[in-house]
N, C-alpha and C positions, 0 to 999 in steps of 0.2 A: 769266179763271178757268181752272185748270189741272183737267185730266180727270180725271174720278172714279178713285180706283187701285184701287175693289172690282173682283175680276171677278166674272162668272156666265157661268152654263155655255152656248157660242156658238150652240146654236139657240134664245137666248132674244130672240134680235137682232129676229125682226120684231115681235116687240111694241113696240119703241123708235119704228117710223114709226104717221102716223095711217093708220087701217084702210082711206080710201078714196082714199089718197094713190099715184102710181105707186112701188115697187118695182123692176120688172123689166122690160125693150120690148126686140122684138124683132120680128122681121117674122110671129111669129104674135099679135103684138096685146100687150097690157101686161096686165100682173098686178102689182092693188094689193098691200098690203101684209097684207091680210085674206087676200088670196085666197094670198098668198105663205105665209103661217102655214097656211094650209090645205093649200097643196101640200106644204109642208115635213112636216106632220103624215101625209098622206096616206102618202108615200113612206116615213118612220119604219115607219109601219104598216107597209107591206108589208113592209119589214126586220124589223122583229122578229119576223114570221109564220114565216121560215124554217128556224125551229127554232138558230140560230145561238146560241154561248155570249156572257154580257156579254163584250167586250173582242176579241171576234173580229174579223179585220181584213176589210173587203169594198173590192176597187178598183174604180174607174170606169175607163174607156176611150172615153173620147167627143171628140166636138167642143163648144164650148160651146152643146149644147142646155138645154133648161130641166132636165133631168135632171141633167146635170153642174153647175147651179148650185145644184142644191137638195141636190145632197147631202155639202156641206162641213154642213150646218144638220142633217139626215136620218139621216146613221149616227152619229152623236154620240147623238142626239134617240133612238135605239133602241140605246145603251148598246154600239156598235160603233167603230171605230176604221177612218174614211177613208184609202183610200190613191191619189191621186189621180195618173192613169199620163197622161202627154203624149203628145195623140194622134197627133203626128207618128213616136213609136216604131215601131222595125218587131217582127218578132215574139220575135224572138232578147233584145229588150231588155225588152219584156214577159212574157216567161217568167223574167228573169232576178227581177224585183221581184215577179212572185206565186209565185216560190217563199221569196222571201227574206223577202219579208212574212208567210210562211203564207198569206196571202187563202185564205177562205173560200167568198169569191165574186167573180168578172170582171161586172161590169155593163156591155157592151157594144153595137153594132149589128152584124147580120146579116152585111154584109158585112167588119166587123174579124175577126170570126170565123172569116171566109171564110182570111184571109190565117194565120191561125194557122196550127202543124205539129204530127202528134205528138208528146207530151212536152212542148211550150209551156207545157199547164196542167196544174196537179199534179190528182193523183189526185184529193183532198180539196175541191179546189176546184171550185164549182160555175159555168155560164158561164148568163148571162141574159141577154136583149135590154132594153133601157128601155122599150120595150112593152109588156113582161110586167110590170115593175114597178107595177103598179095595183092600186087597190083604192077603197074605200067608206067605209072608215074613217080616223080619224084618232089619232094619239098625242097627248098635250097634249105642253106644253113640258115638260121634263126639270128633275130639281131635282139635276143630280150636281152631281158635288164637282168645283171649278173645277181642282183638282189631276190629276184624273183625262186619260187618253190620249185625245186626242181626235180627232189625223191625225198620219198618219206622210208625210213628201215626200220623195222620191229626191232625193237631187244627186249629182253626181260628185265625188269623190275625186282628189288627185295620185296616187293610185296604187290599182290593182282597179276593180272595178266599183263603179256607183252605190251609196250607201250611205242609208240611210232614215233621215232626222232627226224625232225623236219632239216631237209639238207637244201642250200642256194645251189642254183649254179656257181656262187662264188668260191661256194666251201668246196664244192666240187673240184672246180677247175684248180683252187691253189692248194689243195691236198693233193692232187696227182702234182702237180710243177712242186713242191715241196718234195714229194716223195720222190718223185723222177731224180729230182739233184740229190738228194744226200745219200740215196743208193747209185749215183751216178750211174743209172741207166745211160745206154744208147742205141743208135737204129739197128745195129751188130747182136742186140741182145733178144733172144729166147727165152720168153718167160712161160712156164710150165705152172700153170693157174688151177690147182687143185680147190682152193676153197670156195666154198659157196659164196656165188657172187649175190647173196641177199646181206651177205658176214658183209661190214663195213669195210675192210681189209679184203676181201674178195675180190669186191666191185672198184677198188682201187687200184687190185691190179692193172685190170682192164687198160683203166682212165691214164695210169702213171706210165704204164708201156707205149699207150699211143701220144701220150704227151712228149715222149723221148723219141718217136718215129720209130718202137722195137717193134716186134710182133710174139703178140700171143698167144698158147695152145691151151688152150680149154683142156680140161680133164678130169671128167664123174671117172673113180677110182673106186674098186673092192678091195682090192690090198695092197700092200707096200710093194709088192713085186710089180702090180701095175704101171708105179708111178716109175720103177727102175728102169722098166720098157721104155715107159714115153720119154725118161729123158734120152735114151739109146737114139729112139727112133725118131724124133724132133730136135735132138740136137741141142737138149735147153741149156741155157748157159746160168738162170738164172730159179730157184725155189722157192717159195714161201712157204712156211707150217707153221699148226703149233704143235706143245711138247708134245702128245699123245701121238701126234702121226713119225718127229722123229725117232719116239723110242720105237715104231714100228720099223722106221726106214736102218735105224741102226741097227735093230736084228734081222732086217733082209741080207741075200745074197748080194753082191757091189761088184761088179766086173771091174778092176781097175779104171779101164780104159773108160767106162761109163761114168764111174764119181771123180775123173777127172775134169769132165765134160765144163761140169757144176762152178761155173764162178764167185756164185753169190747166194748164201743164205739165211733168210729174213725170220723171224720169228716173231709171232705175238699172240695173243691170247691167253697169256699166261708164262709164267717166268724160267727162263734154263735151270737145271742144278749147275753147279761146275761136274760134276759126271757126265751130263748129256752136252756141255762146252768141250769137253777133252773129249767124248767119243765123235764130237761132229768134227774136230779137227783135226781129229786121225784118219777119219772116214774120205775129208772131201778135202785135203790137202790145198788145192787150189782157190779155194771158195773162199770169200770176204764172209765172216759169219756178224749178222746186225741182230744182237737183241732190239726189242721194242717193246713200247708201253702206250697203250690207247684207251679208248673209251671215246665208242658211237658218238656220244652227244658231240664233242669235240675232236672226232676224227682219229687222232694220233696226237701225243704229246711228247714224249720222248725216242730217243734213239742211243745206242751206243757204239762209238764209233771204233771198226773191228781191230784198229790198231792195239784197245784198250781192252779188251776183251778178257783176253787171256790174265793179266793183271786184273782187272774186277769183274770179275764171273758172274758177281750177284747184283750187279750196279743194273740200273736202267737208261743210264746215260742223262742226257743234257737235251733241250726243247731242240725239236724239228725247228725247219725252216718257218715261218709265218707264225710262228706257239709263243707266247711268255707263259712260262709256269713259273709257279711260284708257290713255297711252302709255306702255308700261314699258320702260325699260334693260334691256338684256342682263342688268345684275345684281341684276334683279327692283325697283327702286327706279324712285317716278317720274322720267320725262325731262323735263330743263330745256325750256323754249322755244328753238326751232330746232334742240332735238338727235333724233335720226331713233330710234327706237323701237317694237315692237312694239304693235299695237290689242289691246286687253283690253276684253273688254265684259262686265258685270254687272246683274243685278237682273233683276227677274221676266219678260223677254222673252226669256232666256236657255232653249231649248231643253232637253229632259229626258235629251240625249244621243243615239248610234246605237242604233238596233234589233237587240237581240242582236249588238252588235258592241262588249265592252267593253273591248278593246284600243284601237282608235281613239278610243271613249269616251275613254279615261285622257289620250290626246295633246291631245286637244282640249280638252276639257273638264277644268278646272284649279281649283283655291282659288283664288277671288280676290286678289289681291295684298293686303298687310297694312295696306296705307293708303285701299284702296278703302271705299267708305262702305257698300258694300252686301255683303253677307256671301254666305255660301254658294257655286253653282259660276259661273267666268265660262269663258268662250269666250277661249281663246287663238288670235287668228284666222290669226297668222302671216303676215301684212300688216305691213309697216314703213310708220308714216307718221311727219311734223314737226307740230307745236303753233307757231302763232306766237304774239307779246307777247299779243296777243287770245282767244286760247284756241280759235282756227280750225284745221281739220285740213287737210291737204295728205298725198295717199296718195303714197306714194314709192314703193311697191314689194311683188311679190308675194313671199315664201319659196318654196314652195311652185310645183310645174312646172304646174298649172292650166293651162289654156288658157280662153280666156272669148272666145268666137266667135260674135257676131250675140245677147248676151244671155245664152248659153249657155254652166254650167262642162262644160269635157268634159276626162275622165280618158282623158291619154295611153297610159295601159297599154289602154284599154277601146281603143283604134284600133290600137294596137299589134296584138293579139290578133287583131281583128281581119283584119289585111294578114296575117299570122303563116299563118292558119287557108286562108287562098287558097289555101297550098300552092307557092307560086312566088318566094318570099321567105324566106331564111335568117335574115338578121336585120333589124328593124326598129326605129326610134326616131321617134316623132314630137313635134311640137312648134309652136307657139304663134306666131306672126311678124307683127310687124304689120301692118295693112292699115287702110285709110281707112273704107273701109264696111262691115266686118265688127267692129271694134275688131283682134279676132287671128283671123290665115287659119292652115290645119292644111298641115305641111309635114313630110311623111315621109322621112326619109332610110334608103335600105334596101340590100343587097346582096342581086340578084338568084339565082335558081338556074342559070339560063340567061340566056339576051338579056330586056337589059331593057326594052327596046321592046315586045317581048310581052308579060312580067311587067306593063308600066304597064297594057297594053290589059286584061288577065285582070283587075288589082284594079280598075281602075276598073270594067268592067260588074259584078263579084262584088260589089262594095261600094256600088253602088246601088241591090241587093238588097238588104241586109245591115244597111243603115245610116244613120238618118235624113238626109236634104238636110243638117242643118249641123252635123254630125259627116264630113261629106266632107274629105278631100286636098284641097286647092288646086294641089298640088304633088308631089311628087316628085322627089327629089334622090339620081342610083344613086351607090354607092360600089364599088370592086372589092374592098376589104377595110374591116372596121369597125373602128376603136379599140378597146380593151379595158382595164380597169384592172388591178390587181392582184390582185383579189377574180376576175379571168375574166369580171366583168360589162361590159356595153357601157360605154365613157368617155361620159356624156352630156355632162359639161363641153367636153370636145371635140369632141365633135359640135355642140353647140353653138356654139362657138366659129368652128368650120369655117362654119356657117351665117350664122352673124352676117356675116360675113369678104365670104361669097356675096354675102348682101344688099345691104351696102353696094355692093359693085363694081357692082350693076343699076342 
C-alpha cells in the first residue's frame, strides 16, 4: 500500500507511535512516545514564551542531546521556523547562518558560547543554554497550514557561502512517510542516528522513525568502534552513513553476533564503489543495503531497491515515494535511455527555495519541464545522469565545482576566502580530488607571498582555527604564477587540468 500523500503539520508526529512504546534511548534512559509529546510540548512552550514573532527563526547549536531532537517538532509546534546549525561549525561559520537567517535566537551550551567572538551574534539575537529552556507547561499539537515554513538547513553552494534551503511542514512530513515506506520501517525498529541532525538525511532520521512508531538512539561518535558499541548496547536494527564512515565501519572489529543485529543499511551522501557493496554484504549479512541519491533543496530523489543491488552496484536506483525525476536533454526534452542528461526533480518534496536568496532561487529552482506529470516548481539539480532500458539511474557526473568530502557539500569559494583571509596567499583555488575514504579530499592550489614552506605551516595552524576538521586542505599544491583567463579571473579549467595531470603521475 503506498503512503498516505495528506501532510500535517511535523510536530504532529508523536502521536503516530503508541503512548508507552520507546521513542527516543540514549544513555540518559528512554522517553516513550507520551513522554516524547510531552517534551516536544514542553519546549514549544517555552518557545513561544519569548515574546518572539510567528515565523521567527531560532537555531540550535548542540550535539545530539535530547534538546536538539525535540526541536525539529518544538519551533514548528510554537509557530517558529528551525534553523538547525552543525555542531562541528567553528564560530566564523556560525555567525555567518545567524546573521543570514535573522535567528532570533542561538539555543546553545555554555561552553559553545565560550568559543563565540564579538560580532558572531547579531544584535537582535538572543543566546540561551538548553538548560534554561524549561518550563511546566505544555502547547498542544499545532493545527498550521502544511504549507507554512517550518526549517530552514544550510548547505553549501559552488559558489559563496552556505545558502539556507527553505523546508514546509509538508516537505517535512511526506519525506519522513516516503522514507518510513520504501525502507519499510516499523515500531520494532532501532534506528542508530549517527549523522548530524543539521545533514537533511540526519533530521530525517528523526522524522521517518517516529513517522513508523520506531525509536531512535541519538549518537555523537569519535570512532567506528563507538558506533559498534551503540549498536551492541541499543540493540539497533537499523544504520545510515555515508561512504567515508563505512570504509571506517568495514575496517573496525565486528563481533558476529553484533553485525548481525543490523537489518538495514542506508547510504547517502555520496555513491558505494561495488568494493564497499561486497564488503557491506559480507560484513552485515542480514542487512537490506539501500543505496540513495539526494539533494537538500529536494530532500531525497532516488532509492535502489536492495533486491537489485548486488546486480547494479553503481545504479542510483528509481524516484522515492512523492519524487518524479526525470532526465532532461540539453534541449529541455526527455532523454532517451543511455543518453546522459540532466536530474530534474518534482512534486511536493521539492523545497520552497533559498532564504532571501532569489537570485540563486531563479537558477535552481525552474518550471518543471512540460512533459513532467507534476506541475509547479522542480529542482534543476545540475547533476548529469543515464536512464537504462529499465528506467534505473546511473549518476555520471556533477556541473557544478562542489566538493562532497566525508558526506559533506563544501563550497570551494568558502575555503578559498578562507586561505585568502591568512594573509600569506595571493591567490587561491581549491578543489575536490578523489580519495578512497573521504569520497573527495580538499586540494588547494595557491601562489605564495613569500616561502611557501611558511605560508603551508601559517594556513595550516590558522585553518584549524578557522575551520571545521572536514572542510580542511588535504593538500597544498604552490604555483609561482596562476593562470588567468581573459575576464583577469583565475583559469580554473586549467588549474584543474594541471591537477588532474599531478594526480595521475602519483
Amino acid at each position: 500500500m503506498p503512503p498516505d500523500p495528506r501532510p500535517y503539520p511535523i510536530d504532529t508526529l508523536p502521536l503516530r507511535g503508541g503512548a508507552a512504546a520507546p521513542a527516543l534511548e540514549d544513555r540518559a534512559g528512554t522517553l516513550d512516545y507520551a513522554g516524547l509529546e510531552a517534551a516536544v510540548g514542553t519546549l514549544a512552550h517555552w518557545l513561544a514564551g519569548q515574546g518572539f514573532a510567528p515565523g521567527d527563526r531560532v537555531a540550535s547549536w548542540l550535539p545530539k542531546t535530547r534538546t536538539a531532537c525535540l526541536m525539529p517538532l518544538a519551533a514548528p509546534r510554537a509557530g517558529l521556523v528551525h534553523v538547525p546549525v552543525n555542531p562541528v561549525l567553528k564560530h566564523a561559520q556560525v555567525a555567518h547562518i545567524l546573521a543570514d537567517s535573522g535567528a532570533r535566537l542561538l539555543l546553545t551550551q555554555a561552553a559553545r558560547i565560550a568559543a563565540l567572538q564579538p560580532g558572531d551574534v547579531p544584535a537582535d539575537c538572543r543566546v540561551a543554554t538548553e538548560e534554561e529552556a524549561r518550563g511546566a507547561d505544555a502547547l498542544p499539537p499545532s493545527s498550521a497550514d502544511p504549507a507554512a515554513l517550518a526549517a530552514i538547513l544550510y548547505t553549501s553552494g559552488s559558489t559563496g557561502r552556505p545558502k539556507g534551503v527553505m523546508l514546509s511542514h509538508a516537505n517535512l512530513w511526506l519525506g519522513a512517510a516516503s522514507v518510513a515506506h520504501y525502507l519499510k520501517l516499523t515500531p520494532a525498529d532501532r534506528v542508530l542516528g549517527v549523522l548530524p541532525l543539521s545533514f537533511d538525511y540526519g533530521q530525517n532520521q528523526l522524522l521517518s522513525t517516529w513517522h513508523a512508531g520506531g525509536c531512535v538512539v541519538p549518537l555523537d561518535y569519535l570512532t567506528a568502534r563507538d558506533v559498534v558499541k551503540a549498536v551492541e548496547r541499543f540493540g539497533a536494527t537499523s544504520l545510515a552513513g555515508v561512504p567515508p564512515l563505512w570504509v571506517q565501519l568495514l575496517e573496525a572489529e565486528w563481533p558476529a553476533e553484533t553485525a548481525a543485529r543490523l537489518r538495514r543499511l542506508t547510504n547517502s551522501g555520496g555513491a558505494l564503489t561495488p568494493r564497499m557493496v561486497t564488503g557491506l554484504r559480507e560484513r552485515f549479512p542480514a542487512a537490506d543495503l539501500y543505496p540513495m541519491y539526494g539533494l537538500t533543496e529536494a530532500f531525497r530523489s532516488t532509492y535502489l531497491d536492495p533486491a537489485l543491488v548486488d546486480a547494479h552496484p553503481d545504479s542510483i536506483g528509481r524516484a522515492i515515494p512523492f519524487a518524479e525525476v526525470m532526465v532532461v536533454r540539453p534541449g529541455g526534452g526527455p532523454a532517451a535511455p543511455g543518453e546522459p542528461g540532466e536530474l530534474v526533480h518534482a512534486g511536493p518534496l521539492v523545497a520552497q527555495g533559498y532564504w532571501r536568496d532569489p537570485e540563486r532561487t531563479a537558477q535552481r529552482f525552474r518550471p518543471a519541464p512540460d512533459f513532467a506529470e507534476s506541475g509547479g516548481m522542480a529542482v534543476w539539480s545540475g547533476d548529469t545522469v543515464v536512464a537504462d532500458a529499465d528506467g534505473l539511474l546511473r549518476f555520471v557526473g556533477r556541473d557544478d565545482e562542489m566538493i562532497k568530502s566525508a558526506g559533506n557539500r563544501i563550497s570551494p569559494t568558502e575555503i578559498e576566502e578562507a586561505v585568502l583571509a591568512c594573509g600569506v596567499v595571493a591567490e587561491a583555488a581549491a578543489f575536490g580530488v578523489p580519495d578512497a575514504r573521504l569520497g573527495q579530499a580538499i586540494v588547494v592550489i595557491a601562489r605564495a607571498k613569500g616561502d611557501a614552506a611558511a605560508a603551508e605551516a601559517a594556513l595550516r595552524d590558522r585553518l584549524r582555527r578557522d575551520l571545521p576538521s572536514f572542510m580542511q586542505p588535504a593538500r597544498y599544491e604552490w604555483r609561482a604564477a596562476m593562470p588567468h583567463n581573459a575576464n583577469g579571473k583565475l583559469d580554473r579549467t586549467a588549474l584543474r587540468a594541471g591537477l588532474n595531470s599531478v594526480g595521475e603521475g602519483q
